[in-house]
N, C-alpha and C positions, 0 to 999 in steps of 0.2 A: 504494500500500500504506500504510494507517495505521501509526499510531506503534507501536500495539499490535501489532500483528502480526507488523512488523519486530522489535519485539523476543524474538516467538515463534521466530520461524528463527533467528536470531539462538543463542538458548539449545537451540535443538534442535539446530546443528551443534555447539557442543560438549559435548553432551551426545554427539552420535555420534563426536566426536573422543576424547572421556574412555573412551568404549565399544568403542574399538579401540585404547586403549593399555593396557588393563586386561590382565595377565598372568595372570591366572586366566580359564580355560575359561569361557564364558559365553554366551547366545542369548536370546532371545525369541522363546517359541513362540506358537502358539494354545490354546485351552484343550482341544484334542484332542491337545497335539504336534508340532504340524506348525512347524518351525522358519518364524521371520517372517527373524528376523535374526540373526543368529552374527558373532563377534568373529573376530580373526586366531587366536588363542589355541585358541579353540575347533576351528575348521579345521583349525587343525595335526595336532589329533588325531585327526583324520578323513582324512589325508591329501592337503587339498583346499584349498579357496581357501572364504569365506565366501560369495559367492554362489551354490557350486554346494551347498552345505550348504540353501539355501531350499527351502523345499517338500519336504524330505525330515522323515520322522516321530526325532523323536530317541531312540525306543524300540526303533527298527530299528538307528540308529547305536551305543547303547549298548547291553547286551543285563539285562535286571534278570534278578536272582539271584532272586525270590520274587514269583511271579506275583500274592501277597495283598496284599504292597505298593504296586502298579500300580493292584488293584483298590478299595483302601479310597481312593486318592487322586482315581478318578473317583467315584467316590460322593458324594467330601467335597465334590467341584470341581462335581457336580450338584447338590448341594444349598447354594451358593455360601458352604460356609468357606474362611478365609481364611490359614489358619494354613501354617507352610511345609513341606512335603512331601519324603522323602527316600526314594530309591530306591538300595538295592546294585545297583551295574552291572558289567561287565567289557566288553572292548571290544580288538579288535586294533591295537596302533598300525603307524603306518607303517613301520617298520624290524622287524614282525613277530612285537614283546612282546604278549604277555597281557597288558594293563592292567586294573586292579579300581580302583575309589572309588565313590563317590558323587555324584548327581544330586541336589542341592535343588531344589525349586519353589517360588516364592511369586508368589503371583496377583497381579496389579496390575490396577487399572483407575482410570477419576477419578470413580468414582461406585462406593456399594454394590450398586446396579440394575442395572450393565452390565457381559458376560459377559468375565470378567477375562481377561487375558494372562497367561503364565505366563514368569516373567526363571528363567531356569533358571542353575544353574552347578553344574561341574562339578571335582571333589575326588579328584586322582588319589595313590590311597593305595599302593600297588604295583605290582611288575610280576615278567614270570615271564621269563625267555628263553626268547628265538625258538627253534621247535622246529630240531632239524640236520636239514638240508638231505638227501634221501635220496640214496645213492649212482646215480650214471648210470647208464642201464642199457645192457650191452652183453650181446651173442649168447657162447653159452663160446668160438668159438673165437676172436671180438676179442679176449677177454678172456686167451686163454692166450698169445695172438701179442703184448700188451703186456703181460704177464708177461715172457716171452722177449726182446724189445726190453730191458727193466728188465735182467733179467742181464747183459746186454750182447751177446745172440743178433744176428750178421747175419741177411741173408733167406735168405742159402741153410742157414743153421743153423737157423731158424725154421721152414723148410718140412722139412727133412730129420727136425726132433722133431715137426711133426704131419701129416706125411705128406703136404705139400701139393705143389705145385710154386710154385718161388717167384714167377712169376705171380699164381698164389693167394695168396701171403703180401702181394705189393703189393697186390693187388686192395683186402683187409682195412683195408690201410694210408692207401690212398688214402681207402676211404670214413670212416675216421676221421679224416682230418686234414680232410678236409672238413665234417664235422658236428660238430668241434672247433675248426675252423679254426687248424689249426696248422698252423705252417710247415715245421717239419723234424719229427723223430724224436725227438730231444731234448725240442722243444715238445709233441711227442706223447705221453712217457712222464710230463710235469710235467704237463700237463691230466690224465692219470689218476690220477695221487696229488691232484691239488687236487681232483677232482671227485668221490672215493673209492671209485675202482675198484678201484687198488691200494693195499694195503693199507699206509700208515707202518711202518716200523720193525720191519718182519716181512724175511726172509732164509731163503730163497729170496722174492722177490716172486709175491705170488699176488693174484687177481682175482676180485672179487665179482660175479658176473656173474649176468644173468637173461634167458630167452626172451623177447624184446620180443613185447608183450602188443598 
């Protein structure tokens, strides 16, 4: 390997070193999009790791608010200007926020002739909270049988308010603790408030319950 060369890898590892320690979201795409190369930074907000981000379009990853924006920047990028391109995006992150910012583009290439790259990065200006989580769904009599658990109802007090026999009332019991994996009856009436079947801070406790679909 000549001198010259050597000092081309050389300046191209840290140039990829400087490129993954950079804290701001950042890639190199193609001039259609299609990601070459993505930072740690930028992954993150994709939930992923930087190589599985390759070959993915980053118009898919990000989602732009103004389709006329997208389209004025292939135009410009067809007709090879060079100026830098900003697209309003939103985007889900990993922990399930709305995120909004913006996408810059600026073309790069070592020549005005050859079809540029585009060093994208990426400007995270807010976020919304994660929608709440919907309530479990159980059948109405799960649902009245841990209501009655919550008051403090045994099984023969549970069968005797809905008419069941307490066979039946296990029966219910058992298939809950199994599709909740809880261990006792205790663990069973706390998974239904965590999961928001039953309702916090209401007395008598009552049950939000739906015919599973």
């Amino acid at each position: 390997m000549d001198l010259g060369r050597a000092d081309g890898v050389v300046w191209r590892n840290r140039a990829l070193m400087l490129f993954d320690r950079v804290s701001m979201p950042v890639a190199v795409c193609d001039v259609y999009g299609v990601v070459v190369l993505a930072n740690p930074a930028m992954a993150a907000e994709c939930g992923t790791t930087p190589g599985r981000l390759r070959g993915r379009d980053v118009l898919d990853l990000f989602r732009p608010q103004e389709a006329t924006q997208v389209e004025r920047i292939a135009q410009a990028l067809r007709l090879r200007h060079r100026s830098r391109y900003q697209v309003s995006v939103r985007w889900r992150a990993p922990d399930g926020a709305e995120r909004f910012g913006e996408l810059s583009a600026d073309p790069v290439s070592d020549s005005v002739d050859e079809t540029p790259a585009l060093l994208v990065m990426l400007r995270v200006r807010g976020e919304s909270a994660p929608p709440e989580p919907s309530p479990a769904r159980v059948t109405p009599v799960e649902g009245r049988v841990l209501a009655l658990l919550a008051r403090g109802a045994t099984t023969a007090g549970a069968a005797r308010e809905l008419g069941l026999s307490k066979d039946g009332v296990t029966y219910h019991l058992r298939r809950l603790s199994a599709r909740w994996n809880a261990a006792n009856r205790t663990e069973l009436v706390a998974r239904a408030y965590a999961l928001g079947v039953l309702a916090p801070g209401v007395w008598p406790p009552g049950a939000r319950t739906a015919e599973p679909g």
